[in-house]
C-alpha positions as CSV (number, residue, x, y, z in Angstrom):
1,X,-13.0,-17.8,-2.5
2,X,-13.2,-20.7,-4.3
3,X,-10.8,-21.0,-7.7
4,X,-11.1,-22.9,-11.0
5,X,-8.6,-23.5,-13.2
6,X,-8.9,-22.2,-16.8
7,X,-9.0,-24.7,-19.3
8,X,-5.8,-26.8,-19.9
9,X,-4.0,-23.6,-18.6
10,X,-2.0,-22.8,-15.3
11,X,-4.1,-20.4,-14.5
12,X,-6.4,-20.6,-10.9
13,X,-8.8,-17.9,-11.5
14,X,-11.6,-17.0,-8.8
15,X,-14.9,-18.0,-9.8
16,X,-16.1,-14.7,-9.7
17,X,-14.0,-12.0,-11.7
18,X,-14.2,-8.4,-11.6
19,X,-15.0,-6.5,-14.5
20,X,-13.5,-2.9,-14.8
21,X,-15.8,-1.6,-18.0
22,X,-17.0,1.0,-15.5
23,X,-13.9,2.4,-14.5
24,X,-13.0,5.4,-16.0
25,X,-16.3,6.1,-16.7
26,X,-19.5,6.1,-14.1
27,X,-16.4,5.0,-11.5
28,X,-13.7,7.6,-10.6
29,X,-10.2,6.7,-10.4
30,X,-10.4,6.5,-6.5
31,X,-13.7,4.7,-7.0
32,X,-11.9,2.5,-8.8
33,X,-9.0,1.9,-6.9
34,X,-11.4,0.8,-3.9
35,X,-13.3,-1.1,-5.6
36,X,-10.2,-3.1,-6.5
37,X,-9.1,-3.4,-3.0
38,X,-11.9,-4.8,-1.9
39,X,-12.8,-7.4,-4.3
40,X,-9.4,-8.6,-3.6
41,X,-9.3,-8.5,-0.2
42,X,-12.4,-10.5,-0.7
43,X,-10.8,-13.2,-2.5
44,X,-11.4,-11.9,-6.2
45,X,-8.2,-12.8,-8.3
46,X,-9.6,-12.2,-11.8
47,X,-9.5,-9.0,-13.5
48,X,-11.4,-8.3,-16.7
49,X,-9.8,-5.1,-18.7
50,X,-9.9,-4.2,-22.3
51,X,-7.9,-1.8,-24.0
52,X,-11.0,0.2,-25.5
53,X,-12.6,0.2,-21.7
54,X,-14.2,1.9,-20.1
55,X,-17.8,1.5,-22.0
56,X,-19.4,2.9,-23.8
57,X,-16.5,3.1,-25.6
58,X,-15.0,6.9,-26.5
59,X,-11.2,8.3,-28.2
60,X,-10.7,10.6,-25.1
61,X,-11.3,7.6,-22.9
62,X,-9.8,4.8,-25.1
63,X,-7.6,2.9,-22.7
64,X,-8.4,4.7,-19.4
65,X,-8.9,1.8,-17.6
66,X,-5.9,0.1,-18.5
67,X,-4.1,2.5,-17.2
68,X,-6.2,3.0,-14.1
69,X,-5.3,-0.6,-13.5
70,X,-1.6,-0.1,-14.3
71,X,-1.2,2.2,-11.4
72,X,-3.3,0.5,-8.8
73,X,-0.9,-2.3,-9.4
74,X,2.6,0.0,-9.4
75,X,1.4,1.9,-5.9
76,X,0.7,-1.9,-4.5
77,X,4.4,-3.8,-4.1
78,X,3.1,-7.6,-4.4
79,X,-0.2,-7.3,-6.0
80,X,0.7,-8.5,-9.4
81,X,1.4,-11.3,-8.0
82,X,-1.8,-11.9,-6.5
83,X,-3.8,-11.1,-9.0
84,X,-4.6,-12.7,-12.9
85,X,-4.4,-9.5,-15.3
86,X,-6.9,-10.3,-18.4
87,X,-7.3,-7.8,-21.0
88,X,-8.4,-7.8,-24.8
89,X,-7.8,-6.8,-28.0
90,X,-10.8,-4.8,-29.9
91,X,-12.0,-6.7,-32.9
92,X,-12.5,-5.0,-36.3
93,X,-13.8,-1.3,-36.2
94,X,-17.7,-1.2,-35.0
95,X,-17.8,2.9,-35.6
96,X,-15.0,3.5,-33.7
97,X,-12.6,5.1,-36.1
98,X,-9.9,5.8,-33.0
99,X,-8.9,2.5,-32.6
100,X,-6.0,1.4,-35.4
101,X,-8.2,4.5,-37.6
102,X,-11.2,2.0,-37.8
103,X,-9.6,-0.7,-39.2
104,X,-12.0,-3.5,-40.5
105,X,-10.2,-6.0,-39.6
106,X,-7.4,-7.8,-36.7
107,X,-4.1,-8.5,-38.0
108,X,-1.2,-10.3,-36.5
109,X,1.0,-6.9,-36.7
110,X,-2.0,-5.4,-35.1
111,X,-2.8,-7.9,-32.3
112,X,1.2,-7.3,-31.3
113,X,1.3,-3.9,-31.5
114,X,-2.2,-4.0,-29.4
115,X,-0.2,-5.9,-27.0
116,X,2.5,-3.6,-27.0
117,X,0.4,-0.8,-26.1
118,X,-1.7,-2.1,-22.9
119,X,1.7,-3.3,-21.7
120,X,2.8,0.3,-21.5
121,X,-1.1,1.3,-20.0
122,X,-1.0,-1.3,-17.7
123,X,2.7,-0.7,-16.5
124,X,3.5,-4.6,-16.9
125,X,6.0,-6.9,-18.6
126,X,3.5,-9.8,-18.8
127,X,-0.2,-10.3,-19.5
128,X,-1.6,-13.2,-17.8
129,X,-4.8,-13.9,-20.5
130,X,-4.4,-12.2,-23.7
131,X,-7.7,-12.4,-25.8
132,X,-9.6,-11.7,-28.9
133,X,-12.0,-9.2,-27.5
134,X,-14.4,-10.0,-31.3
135,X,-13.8,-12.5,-34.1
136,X,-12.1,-10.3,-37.2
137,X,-14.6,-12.6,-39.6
138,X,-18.6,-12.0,-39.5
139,X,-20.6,-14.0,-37.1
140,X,-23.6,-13.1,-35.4
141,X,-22.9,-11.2,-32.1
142,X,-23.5,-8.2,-30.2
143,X,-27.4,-8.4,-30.9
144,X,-27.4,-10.1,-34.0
145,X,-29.6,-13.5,-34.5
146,X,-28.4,-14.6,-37.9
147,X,-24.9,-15.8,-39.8
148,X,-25.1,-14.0,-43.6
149,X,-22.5,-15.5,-45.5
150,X,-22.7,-12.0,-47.9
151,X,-21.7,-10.3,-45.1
152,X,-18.4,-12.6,-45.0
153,X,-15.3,-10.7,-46.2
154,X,-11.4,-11.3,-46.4
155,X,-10.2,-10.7,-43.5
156,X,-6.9,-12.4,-41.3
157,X,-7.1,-15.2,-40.2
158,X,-7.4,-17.3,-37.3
159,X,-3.8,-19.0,-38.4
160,X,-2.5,-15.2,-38.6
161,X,-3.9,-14.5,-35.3
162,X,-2.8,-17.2,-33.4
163,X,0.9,-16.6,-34.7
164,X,1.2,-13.4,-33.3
165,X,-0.3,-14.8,-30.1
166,X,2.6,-17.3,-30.3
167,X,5.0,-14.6,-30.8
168,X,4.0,-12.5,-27.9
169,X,3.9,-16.1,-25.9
170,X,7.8,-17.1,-26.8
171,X,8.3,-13.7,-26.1
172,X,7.1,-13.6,-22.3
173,X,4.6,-10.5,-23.0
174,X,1.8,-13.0,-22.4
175,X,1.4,-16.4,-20.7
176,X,-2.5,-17.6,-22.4
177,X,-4.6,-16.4,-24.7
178,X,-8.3,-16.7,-25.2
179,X,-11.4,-15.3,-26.9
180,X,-14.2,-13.2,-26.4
181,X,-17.6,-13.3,-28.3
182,X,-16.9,-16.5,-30.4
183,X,-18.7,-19.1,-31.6
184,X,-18.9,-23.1,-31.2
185,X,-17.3,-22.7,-35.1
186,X,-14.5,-20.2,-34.0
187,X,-13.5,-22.5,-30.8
188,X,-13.1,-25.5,-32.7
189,X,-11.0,-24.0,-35.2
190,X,-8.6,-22.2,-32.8
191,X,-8.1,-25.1,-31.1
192,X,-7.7,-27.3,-34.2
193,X,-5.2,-24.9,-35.4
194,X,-3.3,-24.4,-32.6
195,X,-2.8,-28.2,-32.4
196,X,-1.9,-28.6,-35.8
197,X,0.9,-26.1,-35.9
198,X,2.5,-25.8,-32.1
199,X,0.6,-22.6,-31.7
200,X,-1.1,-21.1,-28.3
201,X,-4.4,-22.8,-26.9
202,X,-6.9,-21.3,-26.1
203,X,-7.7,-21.4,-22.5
204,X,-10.8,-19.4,-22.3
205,X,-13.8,-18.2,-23.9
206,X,-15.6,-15.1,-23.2
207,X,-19.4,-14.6,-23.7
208,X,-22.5,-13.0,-22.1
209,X,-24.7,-15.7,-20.0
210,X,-27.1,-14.3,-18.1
211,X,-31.2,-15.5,-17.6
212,X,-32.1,-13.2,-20.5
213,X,-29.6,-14.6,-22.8
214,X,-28.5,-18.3,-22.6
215,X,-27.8,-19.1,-25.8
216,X,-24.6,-20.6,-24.7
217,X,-26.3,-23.7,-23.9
218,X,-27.2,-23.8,-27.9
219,X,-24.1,-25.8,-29.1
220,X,-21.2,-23.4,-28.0
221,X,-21.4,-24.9,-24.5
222,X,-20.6,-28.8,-25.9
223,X,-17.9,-27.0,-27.7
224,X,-16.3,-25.7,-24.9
225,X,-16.9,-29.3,-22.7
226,X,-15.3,-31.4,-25.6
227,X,-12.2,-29.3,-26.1
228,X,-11.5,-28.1,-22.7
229,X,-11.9,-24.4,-22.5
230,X,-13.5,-22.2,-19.8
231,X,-16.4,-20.4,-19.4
232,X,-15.7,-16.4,-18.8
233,X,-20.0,-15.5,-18.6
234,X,-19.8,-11.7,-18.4
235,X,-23.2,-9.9,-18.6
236,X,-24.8,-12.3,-15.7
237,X,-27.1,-9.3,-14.7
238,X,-28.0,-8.3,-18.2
239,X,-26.4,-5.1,-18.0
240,X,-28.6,-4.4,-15.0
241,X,-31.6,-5.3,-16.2
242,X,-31.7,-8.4,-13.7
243,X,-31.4,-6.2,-10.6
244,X,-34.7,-4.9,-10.4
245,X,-33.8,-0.9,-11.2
246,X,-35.5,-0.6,-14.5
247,X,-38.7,-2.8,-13.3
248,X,-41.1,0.0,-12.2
249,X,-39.5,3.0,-15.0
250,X,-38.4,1.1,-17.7
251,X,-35.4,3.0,-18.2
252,X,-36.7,6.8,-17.3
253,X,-36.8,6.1,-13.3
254,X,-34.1,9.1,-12.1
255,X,-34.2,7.7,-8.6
256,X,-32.6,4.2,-10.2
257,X,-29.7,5.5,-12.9
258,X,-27.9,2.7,-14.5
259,X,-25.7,2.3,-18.1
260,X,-28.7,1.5,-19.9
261,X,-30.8,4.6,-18.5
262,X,-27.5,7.1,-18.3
263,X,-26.2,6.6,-21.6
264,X,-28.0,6.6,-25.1
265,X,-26.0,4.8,-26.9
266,X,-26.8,1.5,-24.8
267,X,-30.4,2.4,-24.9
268,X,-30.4,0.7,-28.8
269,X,-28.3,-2.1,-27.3
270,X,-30.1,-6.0,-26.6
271,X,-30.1,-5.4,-22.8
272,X,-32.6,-2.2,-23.6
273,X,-35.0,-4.3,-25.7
274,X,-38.6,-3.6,-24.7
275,X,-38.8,-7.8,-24.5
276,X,-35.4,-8.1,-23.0
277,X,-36.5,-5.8,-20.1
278,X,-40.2,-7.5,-19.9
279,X,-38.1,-10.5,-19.7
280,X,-35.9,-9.3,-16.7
281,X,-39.3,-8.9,-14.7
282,X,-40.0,-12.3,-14.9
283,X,-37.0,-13.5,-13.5
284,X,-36.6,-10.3,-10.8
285,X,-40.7,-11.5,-9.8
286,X,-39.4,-14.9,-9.4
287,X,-36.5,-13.6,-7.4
288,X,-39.1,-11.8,-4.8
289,X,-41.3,-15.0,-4.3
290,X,-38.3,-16.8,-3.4
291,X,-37.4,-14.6,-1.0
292,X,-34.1,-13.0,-2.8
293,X,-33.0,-10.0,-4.6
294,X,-32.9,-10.2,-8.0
295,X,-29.3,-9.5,-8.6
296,X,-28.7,-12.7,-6.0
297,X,-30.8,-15.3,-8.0
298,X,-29.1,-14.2,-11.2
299,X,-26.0,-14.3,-10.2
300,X,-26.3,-17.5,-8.2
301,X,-27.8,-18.9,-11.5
302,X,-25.0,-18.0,-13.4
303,X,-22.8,-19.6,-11.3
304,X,-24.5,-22.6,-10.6
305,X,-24.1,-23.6,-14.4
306,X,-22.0,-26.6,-15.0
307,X,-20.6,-24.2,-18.1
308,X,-19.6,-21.7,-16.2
309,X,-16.0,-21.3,-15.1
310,X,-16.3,-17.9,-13.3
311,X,-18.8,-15.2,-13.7
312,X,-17.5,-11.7,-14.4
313,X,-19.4,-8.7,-12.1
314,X,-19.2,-5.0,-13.3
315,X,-20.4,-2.9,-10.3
316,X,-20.1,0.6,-9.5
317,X,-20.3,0.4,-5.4
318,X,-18.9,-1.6,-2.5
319,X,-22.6,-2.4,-2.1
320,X,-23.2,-4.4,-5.2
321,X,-20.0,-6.3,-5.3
322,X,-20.5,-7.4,-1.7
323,X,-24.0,-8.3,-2.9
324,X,-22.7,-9.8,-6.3
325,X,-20.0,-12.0,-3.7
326,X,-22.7,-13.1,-1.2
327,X,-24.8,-14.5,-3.9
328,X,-22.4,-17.4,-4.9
329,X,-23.1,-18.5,-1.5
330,X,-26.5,-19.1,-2.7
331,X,-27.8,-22.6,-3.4
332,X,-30.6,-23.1,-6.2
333,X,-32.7,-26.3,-5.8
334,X,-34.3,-28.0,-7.8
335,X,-38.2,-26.6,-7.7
336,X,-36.4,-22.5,-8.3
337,X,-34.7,-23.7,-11.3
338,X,-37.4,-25.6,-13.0
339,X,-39.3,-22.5,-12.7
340,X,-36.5,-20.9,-14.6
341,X,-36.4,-22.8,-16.9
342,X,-40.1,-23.0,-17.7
343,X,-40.0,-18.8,-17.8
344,X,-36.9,-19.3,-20.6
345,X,-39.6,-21.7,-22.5
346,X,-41.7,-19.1,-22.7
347,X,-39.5,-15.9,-23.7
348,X,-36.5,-17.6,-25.2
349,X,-33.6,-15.2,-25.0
350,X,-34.4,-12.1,-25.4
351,X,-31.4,-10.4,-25.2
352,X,-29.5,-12.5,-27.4
């Protein structure tokens, strides 16, 4: 499989990368361990973790996958070093009092001791991409449109962050560090910052790109072309609304379960949105006239994009991740993604 390098880093990453929210959860630890093989036997060197995976996130299942990973990787002599371990550090508390007792915000004591922890979970002396799974400060994400400066609060900041980055960094407990649901203002800074004081660059950026929510191409994608940092698009199937299961049922259709049908919580989440979902049937009709499943044409969409450094796939089955791997085979011309584009004209991003 083809590989990328990250940024300004060292790191060759595949340009697809397997997500693991799902193991732990809707993926047994077997499941799991399969699933691993495979995508690596099938050329997949990127693995996405978190410490609060899997999703939706719970405290009797806080860190579950890490540690799932940690012994793949122990009963596997050689595998660490074919693989890129990338895990994250939750943001400040969004209900979830479990994690550092629902701190509101990301310290650097906190980000090392974070460190420390998914270390011991993950059975490792080094992680490969350490990175700021939410920005400590407010910005709009997770659903939200607009940037309220009353919502703006003390918190630590970036120059506090990227310390203890540097700290685990001299320290060999990580080799590069990136971010995860930032903004064109938040990459700039970071990178800014870590020039002006010898600190760690960022070599990645982390943020859903997907047909029902492009709104990296609205700034944050110059951002990351003018300073150098990579494109991690996670979501590319819009948590399953782009693969056709919720067309028929909306999200009621028993014979079709996915995360946004199974579990309630995701059901008040942007990829359940009554337009998001209309959306996703626009793009999966599209997908049918040209002779493709919809999971294909958004995949091979997503990686297509010039921003894109690698696309990460969550899938439950050997099925779908062969079917997520076949579809950066696929070529897009020009006439399928001018009809994209004029369905995005139309409906905007829906699940932004």
């Amino acid at each position: 499989m083809e590989r990328i390098t990250l940024g300004q880093s060292d790191l060759s990453v595949s340009r697809i990368g397997l997500g693991t929210m799902t193991f732990g959860e809707q993926v047994d630890e077997a499941g799991s361990q399969a699933l691993l093989d495979r995508a690596v036997a099938a050329g997949i060197n990127l693995l996405d973790i978190a410490e609060m995976y899997p999703v939706p996130a719970r405290a009797d299942t806080f860190g579950r996958t890490e540690e799932i990973i940690g012994r793949w990787l122990k009963a596997r002599p050689g595998m660490r070093e074919q693989v890129v371990v990338a895990t994250k550090v939750a943001g400040p508390s969004r209900g979830y009092d479990w994690i550092r007792d629902g701190s509101m915000d990301l310290t650097g004591a906190q980000i090392l001791q974070a460190c420390e922890d998914s270390l011991k979970r993950l059975q490792l002396d080094t992680i490969d991409l350490f990175q700021i799974h939410w920005p400590a400060r407010h910005v709009p994400m997770f659903g939200r449109v607009y940037f309220e400066p009353a919502k703006d609060k003390p918190v630590a900041s970036m120059h506090e962050q990227l310390e203890a980055l540097g700290q685990l960094q001299r320290a060999g407990k990580i080799r590069h560090v990136g971010l995860s649901n930032e903004t064109a203002y938040g990459v700039g800074e970071f990178v800014h910052l870590a020039a002006q004081h010898g600190l760690p660059r960022i070599a990645s950026v982390q943020n859903p790109y997907s047909l029902v929510n492009r709104i990296v191409e609205n700034g944050l994608d110059e951002a990351l072309y003018r300073h150098q940092v990579g494109l991690l698009a996670y979501s590319p199937l819009g948590f399953g609304s782009l693969t056709g299961k919720y067309d028929a049922l909306g999200l009621s259709d028993p014979a079709k379960p996915g995360r946004l049908a199974i579990f309630e919580s995701m059901k008040k989440q942007r990829w359940a949105r009554p337009e998001t979902l209309a959306a996703a049937r626009r793009y999966n009709a599209l997908a049918a006239e040209l002779g493709m499943s919809p999971s294909t044409l958004a995949i091979a969409w997503v990686h297509s994009r010039w921003q894109t450094a690698s696309t990460l796939i969550g899938v439950t089955t050997a099925a779908q991740l062969d079917e997520n791997i076949a579809a950066i085979g696929r070529t897009l011309d020009a006439d399928p993604l001018a009809r994209i584009d004029r369905i995005r004209w139309e409906i905007r991003d829906p699940a932004q």
